[in-house]
C-alpha positions in Angstrom: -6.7 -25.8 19.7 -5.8 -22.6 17.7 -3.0 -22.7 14.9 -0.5 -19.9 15.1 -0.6 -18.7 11.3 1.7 -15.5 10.1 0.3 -13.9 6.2 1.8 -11.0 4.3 0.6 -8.7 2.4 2.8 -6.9 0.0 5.8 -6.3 -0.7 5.0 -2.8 -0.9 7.8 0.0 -2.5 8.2 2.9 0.0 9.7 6.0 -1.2 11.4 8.4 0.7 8.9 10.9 3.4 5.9 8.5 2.7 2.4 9.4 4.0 0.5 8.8 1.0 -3.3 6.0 2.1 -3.0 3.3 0.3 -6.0 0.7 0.5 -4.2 -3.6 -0.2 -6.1 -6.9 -1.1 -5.4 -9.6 1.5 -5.0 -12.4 -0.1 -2.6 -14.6 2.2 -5.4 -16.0 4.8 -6.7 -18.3 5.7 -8.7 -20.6 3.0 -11.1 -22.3 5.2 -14.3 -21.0 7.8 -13.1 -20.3 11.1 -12.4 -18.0 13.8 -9.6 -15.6 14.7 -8.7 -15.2 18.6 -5.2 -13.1 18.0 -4.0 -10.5 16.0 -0.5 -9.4 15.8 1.0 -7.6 13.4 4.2 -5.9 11.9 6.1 -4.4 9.4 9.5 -6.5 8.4 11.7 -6.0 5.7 12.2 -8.2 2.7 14.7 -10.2 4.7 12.0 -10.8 7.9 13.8 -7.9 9.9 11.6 -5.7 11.8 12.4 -2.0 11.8 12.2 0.5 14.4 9.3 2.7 14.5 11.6 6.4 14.5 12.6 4.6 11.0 9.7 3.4 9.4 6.5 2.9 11.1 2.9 1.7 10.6 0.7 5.2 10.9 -1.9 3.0 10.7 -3.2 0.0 9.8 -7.3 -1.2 9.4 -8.0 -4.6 8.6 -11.8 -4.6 6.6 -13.9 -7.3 6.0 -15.3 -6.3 2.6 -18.0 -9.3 2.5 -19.8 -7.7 6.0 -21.1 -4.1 7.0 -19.8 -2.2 9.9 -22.6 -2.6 12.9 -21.9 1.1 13.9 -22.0 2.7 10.5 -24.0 0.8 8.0 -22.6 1.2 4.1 -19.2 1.1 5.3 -17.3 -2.6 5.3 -17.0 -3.9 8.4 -13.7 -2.9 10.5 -12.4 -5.6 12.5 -8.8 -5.0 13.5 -6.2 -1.8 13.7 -3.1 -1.2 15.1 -0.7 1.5 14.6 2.9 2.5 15.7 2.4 1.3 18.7 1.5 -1.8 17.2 -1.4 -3.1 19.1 -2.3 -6.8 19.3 -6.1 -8.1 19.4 -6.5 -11.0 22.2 -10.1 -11.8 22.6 -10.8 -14.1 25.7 -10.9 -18.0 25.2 -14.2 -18.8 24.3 -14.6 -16.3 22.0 -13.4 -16.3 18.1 -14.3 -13.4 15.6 -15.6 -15.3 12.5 -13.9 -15.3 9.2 -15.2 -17.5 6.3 -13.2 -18.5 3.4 -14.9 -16.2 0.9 -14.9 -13.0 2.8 -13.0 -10.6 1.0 -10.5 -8.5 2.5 -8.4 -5.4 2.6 -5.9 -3.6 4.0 -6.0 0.0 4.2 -2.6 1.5 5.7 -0.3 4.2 6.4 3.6 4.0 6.1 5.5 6.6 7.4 9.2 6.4 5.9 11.4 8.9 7.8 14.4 8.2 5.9 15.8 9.7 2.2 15.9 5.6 1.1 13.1 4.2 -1.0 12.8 0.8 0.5 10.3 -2.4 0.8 8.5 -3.8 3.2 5.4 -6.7 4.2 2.9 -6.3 6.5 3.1 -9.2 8.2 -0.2 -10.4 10.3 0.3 -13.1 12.5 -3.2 -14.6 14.3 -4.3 -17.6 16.0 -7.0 -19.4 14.3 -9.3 -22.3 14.8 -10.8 -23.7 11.9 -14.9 -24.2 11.9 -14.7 -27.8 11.5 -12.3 -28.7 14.7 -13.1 -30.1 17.9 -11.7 -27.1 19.5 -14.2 -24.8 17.9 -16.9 -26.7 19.5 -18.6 -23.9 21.6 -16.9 -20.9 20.4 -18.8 -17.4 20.9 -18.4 -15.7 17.7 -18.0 -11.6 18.3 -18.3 -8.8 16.5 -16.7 -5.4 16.2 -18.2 -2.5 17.3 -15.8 0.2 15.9 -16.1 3.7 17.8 -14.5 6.6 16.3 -14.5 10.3 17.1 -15.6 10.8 13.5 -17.3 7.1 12.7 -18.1 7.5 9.3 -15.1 6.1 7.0 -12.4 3.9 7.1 -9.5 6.6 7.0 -9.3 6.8 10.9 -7.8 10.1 11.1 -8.6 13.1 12.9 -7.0 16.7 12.6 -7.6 19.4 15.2 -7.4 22.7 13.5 -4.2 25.0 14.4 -5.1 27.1 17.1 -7.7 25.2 18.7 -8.3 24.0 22.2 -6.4 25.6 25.3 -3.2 24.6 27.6 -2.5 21.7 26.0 -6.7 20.5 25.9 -9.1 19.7 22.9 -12.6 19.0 23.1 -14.7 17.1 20.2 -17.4 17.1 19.9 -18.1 20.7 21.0 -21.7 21.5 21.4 -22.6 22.5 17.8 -20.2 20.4 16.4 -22.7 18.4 14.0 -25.2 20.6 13.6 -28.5 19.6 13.0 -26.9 16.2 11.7 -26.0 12.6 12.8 -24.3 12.2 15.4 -21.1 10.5 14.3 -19.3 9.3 17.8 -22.4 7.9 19.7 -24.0 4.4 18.9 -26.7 2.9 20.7 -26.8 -1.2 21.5 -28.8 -2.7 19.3 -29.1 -5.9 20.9 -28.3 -7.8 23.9 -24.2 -8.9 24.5 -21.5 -8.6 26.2 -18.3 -6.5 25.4 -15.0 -9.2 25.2 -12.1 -7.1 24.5 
C-alpha cells in the first residue's frame, strides 16, 4: 500500500575541493500525514545522472525533523535519517512506518565532497515509500521513532576527529576513562520506555 515517491532538494552550486556544512529546507515532500517505510537517497546531476563517489560524493547527509526533539538529546531537532558515501538506505519492517505530518518542517544538513577542479551542480534526490494516514493500508501501522546514538550525541554535525597521534597500531578508543570529565555522558542513553528496536 506504500507509494514510491522520489523529492529533491536543491539544485545546489559545488565549487571545486568542497567540504564546506551546509544546513537545506526540504520543501519537496510529502503534503499530507503519513508514514515513511523507505529511504533512499542520492546525489544526481542536473540531467538525473548519478555520479561516482571517487568524483563527488555525499560526506554526509542528516535528514532533521525541525517540528520534533531528538529522544536521545533533548533541545536538538529530532534526527531521523543519514546516509553517507556509502549511501545507506532506511527499510523499517512492514508494520512499522516513522510518522511524518504535513506541517513538520524539515531540513537537510549535508556534506559534498567535490574531488574535481569543476564547479558543478547537483540534487539530492530522496526517494521513500510512503503511506498516507488516511489509507486503508495504514490501518495498523506501528509508528517508530529514532533513537540516534552518536559517539559525541550532542549536535547535528555528526563528525568526529581523533587527534593526530592518538591511539596505537591502527586502534582508537573513545570514550577513554576521563574523557568527559565530571560531565554528561554524551554516547550512553538509557530506555525511557518500553519498545522494541525495528531497524
Amino acid at each position: 500500500g506504500a507509494k514510491r515517491l522520489t523529492y529533491r532538494v536543491g539544485p545546489f552550486d559545488v565549487v571545486p575541493g568542497q567540504n564546506s556544512i551546509n544546513y537545506r529546507p526540504i520543501t519537496e515532500r510529502p503534503q499530507v500525514d503519513g508514514y515513511i517505510t523507505r529511504i533512499r537517497p542520492d546525489l544526481t546531476y542536473l540531467n538525473g545522472r548519478v555520479p561516482r563517489v571517487d568524483v563527488i560524493h555525499l560526506h554526509h547527509g542528516v535528514w532533521l525533523n525541525m517540528s520534533r526533539q531528538d529522544s536521545t538529546r533533548p533541545g536538538i531537532p529530532e534526527r531521523f535519517f543519514a546516509a553517507g558515501e556509502e549511501k545507506t538506505r532506511m527499510q523499517l519492517p512492514k508494520g512499522y512506518g516513522y510518522p511524518l505530518k504535513a506541517t513538520d518542517r524539515l531540513l537537510l544538513n549535508d556534506m559534498i565532497h567535490n574531488l574535481t577542479p569543476v564547479p558543478t551542480r547537483l540534487y539530492m534526490v530522496w526517494q521513500i515509500d510512503f503511506i498516507p494516514k488516511g489509507s486503508p493500508a495504514a490501518r495498523g501501522i506501528i509508528p517508530t521513532r529514532p533513537i540516534w546514538m552518536d559517539v559525541q550525541n550532542g549536535s547535528v554535525y555528526p563528525v568526529f576527529n581523533v587527534r593526530k597521534g592518538t591511539g596505537r597500531k591502527g586502534r582508537y578508543t573513545y570514550p577513554t576513562r576521563d574523557a568527559y570529565g565530571s560531565g554528561e555522558r554524551k554516547n550512553q542513553w538509557t530506555v525511557d520506555r518500553p519498545g522494541v528496536l525495528v531497524a
